[in-house]
C-alpha distance (Angstrom), angle and dihedral (degrees) to the residues before:
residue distance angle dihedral
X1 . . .
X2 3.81 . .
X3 3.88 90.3 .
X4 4.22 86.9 56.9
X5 3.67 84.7 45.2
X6 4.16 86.5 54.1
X7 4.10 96.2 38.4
X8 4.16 85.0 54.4
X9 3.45 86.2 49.0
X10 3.60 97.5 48.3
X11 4.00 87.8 49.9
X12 4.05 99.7 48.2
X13 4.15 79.8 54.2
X14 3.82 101.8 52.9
X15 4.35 79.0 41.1
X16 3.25 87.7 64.4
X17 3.50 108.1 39.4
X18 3.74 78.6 61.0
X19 3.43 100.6 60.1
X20 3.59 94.6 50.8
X21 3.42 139.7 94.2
X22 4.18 120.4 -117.7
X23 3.66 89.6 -108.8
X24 3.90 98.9 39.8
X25 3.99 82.6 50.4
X26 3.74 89.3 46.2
X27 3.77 83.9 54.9
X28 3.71 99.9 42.5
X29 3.90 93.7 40.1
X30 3.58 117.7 76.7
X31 4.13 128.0 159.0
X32 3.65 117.3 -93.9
X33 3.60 87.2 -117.6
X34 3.33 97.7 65.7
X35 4.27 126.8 124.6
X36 3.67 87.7 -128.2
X37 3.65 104.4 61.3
X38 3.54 87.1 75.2
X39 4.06 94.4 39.1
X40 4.04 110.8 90.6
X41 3.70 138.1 157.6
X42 3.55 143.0 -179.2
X43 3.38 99.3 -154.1
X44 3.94 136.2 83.9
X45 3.58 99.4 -75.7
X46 3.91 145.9 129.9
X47 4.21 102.6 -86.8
X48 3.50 128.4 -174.6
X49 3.92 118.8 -112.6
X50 3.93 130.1 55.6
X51 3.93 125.6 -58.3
X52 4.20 111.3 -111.0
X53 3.80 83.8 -147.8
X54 3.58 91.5 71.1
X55 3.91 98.0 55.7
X56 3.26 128.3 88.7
X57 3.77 116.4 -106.4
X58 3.96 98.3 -82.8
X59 3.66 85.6 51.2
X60 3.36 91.5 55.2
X61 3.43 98.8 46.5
X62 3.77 95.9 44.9
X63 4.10 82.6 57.6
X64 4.01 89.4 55.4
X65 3.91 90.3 46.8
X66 3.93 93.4 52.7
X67 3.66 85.5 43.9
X68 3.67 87.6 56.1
X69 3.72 94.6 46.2
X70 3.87 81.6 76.9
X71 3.94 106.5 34.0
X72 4.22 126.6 72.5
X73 3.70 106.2 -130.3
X74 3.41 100.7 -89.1
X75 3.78 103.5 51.3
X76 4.02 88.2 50.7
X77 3.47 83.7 54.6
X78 3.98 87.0 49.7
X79 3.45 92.5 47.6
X80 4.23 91.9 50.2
X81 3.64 84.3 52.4
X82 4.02 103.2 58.2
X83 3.72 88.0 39.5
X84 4.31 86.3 59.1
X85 3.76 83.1 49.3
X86 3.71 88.9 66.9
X87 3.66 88.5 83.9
X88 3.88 96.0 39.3
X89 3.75 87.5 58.5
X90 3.72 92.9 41.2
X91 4.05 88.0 54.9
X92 3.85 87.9 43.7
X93 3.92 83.8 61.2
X94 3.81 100.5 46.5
X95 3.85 89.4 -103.7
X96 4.07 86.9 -71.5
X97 3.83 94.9 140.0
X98 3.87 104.0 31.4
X99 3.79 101.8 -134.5
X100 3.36 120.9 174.4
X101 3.57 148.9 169.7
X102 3.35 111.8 -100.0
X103 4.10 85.8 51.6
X104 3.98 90.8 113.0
X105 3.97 122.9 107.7
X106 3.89 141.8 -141.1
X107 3.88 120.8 -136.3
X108 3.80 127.2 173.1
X109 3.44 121.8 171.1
X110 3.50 120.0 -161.1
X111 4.06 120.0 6.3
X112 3.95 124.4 -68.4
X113 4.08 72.1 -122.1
X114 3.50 105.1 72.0
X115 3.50 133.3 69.9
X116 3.53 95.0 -99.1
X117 3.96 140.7 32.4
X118 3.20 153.5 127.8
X119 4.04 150.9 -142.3
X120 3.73 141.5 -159.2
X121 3.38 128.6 -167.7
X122 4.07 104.9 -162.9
X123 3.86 144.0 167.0
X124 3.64 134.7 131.6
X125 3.83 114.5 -39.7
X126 4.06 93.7 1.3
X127 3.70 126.4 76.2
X128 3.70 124.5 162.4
X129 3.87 115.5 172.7
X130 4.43 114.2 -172.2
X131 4.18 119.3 -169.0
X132 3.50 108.1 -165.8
X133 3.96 114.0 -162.9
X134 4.04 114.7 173.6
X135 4.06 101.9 -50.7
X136 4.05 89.9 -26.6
X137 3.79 116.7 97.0
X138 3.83 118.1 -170.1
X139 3.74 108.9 -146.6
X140 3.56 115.5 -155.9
X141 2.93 154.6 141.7
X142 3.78 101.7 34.1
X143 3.52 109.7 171.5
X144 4.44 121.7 -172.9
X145 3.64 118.7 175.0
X146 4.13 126.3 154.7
X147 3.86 127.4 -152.1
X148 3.26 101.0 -136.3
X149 3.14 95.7 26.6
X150 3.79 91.2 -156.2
X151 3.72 129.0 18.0
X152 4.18 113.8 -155.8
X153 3.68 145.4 -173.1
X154 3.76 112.9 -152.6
X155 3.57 88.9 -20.2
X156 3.64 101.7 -51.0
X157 3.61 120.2 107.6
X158 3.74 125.1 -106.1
X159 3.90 98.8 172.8
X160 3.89 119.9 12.8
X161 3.79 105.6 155.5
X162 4.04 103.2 -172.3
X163 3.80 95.3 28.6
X164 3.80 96.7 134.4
X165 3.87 94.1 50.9
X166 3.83 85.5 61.3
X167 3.76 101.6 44.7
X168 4.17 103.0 42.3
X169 4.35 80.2 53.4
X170 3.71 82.5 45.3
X171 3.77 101.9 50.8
X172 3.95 92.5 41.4
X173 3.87 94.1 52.3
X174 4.14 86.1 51.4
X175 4.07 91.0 48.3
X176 3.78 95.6 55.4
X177 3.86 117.4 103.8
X178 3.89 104.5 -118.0
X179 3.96 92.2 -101.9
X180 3.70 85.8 66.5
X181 3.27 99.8 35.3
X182 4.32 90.9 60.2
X183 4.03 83.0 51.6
X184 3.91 98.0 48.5
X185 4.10 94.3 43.0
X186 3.84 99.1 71.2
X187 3.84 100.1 174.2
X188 3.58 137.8 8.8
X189 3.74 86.7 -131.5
X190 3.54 129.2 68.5
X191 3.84 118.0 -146.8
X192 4.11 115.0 -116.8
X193 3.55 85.6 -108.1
X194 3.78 155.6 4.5
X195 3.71 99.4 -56.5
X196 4.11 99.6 -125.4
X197 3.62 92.2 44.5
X198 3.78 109.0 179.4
X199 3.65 96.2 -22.1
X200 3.88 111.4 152.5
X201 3.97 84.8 -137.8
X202 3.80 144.9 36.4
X203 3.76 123.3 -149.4
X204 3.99 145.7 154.9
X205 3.83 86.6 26.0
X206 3.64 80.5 140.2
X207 3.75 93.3 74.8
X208 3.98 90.6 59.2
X209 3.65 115.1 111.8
X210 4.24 115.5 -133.1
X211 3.87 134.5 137.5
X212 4.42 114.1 -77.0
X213 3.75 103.9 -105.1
X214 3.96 74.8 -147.3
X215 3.92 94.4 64.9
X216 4.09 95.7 55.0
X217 3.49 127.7 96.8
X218 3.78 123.1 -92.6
X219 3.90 89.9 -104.1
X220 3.65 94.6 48.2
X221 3.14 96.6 47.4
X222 3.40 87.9 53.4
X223 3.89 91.1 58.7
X224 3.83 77.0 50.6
X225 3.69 92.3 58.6
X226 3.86 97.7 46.4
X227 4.08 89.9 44.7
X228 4.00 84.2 55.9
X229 3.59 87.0 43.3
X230 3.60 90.7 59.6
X231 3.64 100.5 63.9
X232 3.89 96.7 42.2
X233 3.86 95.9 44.2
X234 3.90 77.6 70.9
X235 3.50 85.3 83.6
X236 4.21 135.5 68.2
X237 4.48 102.9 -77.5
X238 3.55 74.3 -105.1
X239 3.81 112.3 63.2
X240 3.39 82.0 32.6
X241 3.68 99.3 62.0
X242 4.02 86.9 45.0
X243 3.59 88.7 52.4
X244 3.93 95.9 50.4
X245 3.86 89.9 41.3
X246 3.80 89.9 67.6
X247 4.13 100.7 46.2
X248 4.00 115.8 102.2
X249 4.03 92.3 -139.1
X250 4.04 87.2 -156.8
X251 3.33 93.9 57.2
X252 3.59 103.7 58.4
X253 3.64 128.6 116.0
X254 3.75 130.0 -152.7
X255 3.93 122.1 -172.7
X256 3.63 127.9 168.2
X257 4.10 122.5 -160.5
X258 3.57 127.8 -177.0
X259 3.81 126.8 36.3
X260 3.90 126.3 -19.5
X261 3.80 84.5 -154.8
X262 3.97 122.9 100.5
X263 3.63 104.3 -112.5
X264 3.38 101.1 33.9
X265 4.00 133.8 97.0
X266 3.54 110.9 -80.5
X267 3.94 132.3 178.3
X268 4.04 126.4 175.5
X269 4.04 134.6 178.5
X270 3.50 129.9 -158.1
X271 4.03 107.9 -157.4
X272 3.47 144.2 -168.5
X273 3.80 141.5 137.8
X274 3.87 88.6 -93.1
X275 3.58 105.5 22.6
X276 4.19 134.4 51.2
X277 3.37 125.0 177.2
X278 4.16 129.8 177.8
X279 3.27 141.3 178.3
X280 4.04 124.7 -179.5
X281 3.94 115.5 -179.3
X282 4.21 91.1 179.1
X283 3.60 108.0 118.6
X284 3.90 131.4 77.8
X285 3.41 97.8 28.4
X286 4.12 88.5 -49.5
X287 3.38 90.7 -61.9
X288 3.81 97.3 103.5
X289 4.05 120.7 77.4
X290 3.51 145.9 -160.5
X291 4.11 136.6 -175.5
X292 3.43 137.6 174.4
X293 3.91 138.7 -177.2
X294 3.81 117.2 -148.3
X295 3.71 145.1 -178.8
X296 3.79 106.1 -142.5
X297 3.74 101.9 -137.8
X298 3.31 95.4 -0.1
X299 4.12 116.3 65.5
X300 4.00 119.3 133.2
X301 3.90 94.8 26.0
X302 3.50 91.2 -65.1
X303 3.91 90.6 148.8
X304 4.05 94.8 52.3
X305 4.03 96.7 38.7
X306 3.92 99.6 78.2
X307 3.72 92.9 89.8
X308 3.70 107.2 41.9
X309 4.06 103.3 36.3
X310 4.22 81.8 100.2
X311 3.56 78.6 54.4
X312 3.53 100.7 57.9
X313 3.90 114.9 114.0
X314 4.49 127.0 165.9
X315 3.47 115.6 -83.2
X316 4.03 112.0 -96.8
């Protein structure tokens, strides 16, 4: 299934390319080669690749559909939301900044023809990086995050984009015995942000302290399970299912730092040799969120590239 997953892939690019202009393809178009296919960020910042709110509408569209290529239902509908929230936050700040929505941006590097390539579909709060290799497609990093993180009316909310990432870490942290609990809450302080920001790798997560996955009870670590769940359902059953093939359950790690009390600034991992998850809900009053899924080691294809960088040639 992963090779259908790569062939629609391959089809939403050369759609695309289509529906562009030469110089918003020269834009978008990059060689596979090049330093900034592994350079990403999900913060306000200059990004390589072309600006979606500068095509016309099939452009546009043809962006969302490669987009979707990658994303289960639900996180494309996710991802839709933050990008709305542009304009909340831009309202929020008295229109200072001029966010918007269609501030996201399209990079491929290399060609949908060759061998190997890649995409990322990026603005603030939403970065979703693909390596295709052959029929294998190497999906991460996939980075959500929502500013405000939850929009309410007389305390209810009306728009709260990565709710259940918060409450399954929630409702496990309450169900441990105390014992457990003192092992899984590292710090009383939760760092501003994820801790590997946009680094282009992860390593000597090893050395970070969090409670054995192995050590919980079976319902626990069920919540466990559906928490880890969470993060790779954001991907086709597929990937998924290739993703969760390859994670040692036992030797996952979960730590919490920051308050256990609503309101307060939180932060979380979910670690493994294969797998990293984090969530940090610090900023803005706690009211402002990001996430990430990782590969330690093994972001941007890294793991399937060995073979074909002699390979490599600049996109057509």
């Amino acid at each position: 299934m992963r090779g259908v997953i790569a062939e629609e892939m391959r089809q939403a690019a050369r759609r695309l390319r289509e529906a562009l202009t030469d110089e918003q393809a020269d834009a978008a178009f990059h060689p596979f080669a090049d330093a900034d296919r592994t350079r990403w960020d999900y913060r306000p910042r200059p990004r390589p690749g072309a600006c979606i709110g500068e095509f016309g509408l099939t452009g546009r569209k043809r962006a969302h559909q490669l987009l979707a290529t990658a994303m289960s239902p639900h996180a494309f509908a996710q991802i839709t939301t933050i990008m709305g929230l542009e304009e909340v936050l831009d309202r929020a700040e008295s229109w200072r900044r001029g966010r918007h929505s269609d501030d996201f941006w399209i990079a491929v590097f290399g060609s949908p023809e060759d061998e190997a390539w890649a995409w990322r579909f990026e603005g603030h709060h939403v970065s979703v990086s693909m390596t295709v290799v052959a029929e294998e497609v190497s999906p991460t990093p996939v980075f959500l995050g929502a500013n405000p993180a939850s929009v309410d009316y007389r305390g209810t909310p009306v728009v709260r984009p990565l709710a259940i990432e918060e409450e399954l870490a929630r409702d496990l942290l309450a169900r441990l015995p105390d014992r457990q609990r003192a092992q899984a809450i590292v710090s009383p302080v939760a760092p501003s942000d994820i801790r590997t920001g946009n680094a282009r790798d992860i390593t000597d997560i090893d050395r970070w302290p969090g409670l054995r996955a192995a050590d919980l009870s079976r319902g626990n670590a069920e919540i466990l399970d559906r928490l880890i769940d969470v993060y790779l359902d954001r991907l086709p059953p597929s990937l998924a299912a290739a993703e969760r093939a390859v994670i040692e359950p036992d030797a996952i790690h979960f730590a919490w730092e920051g308050s256990a009390e609503r309101g307060g600034g939180h932060y979380y991992r979910l670690q493994s040799p294969r797998l990293l998850i984090e969530y940090d809900n610090t900023q803005n009053d706690a009211n402002h969120v990001h996430t990430v899924l990782r590969r330690p080691g093994d972001d941007f294809g890294r793991g399937l590239l060995p073979s074909h960088v002699a390979s490599e040639r600049e996109p057509r």
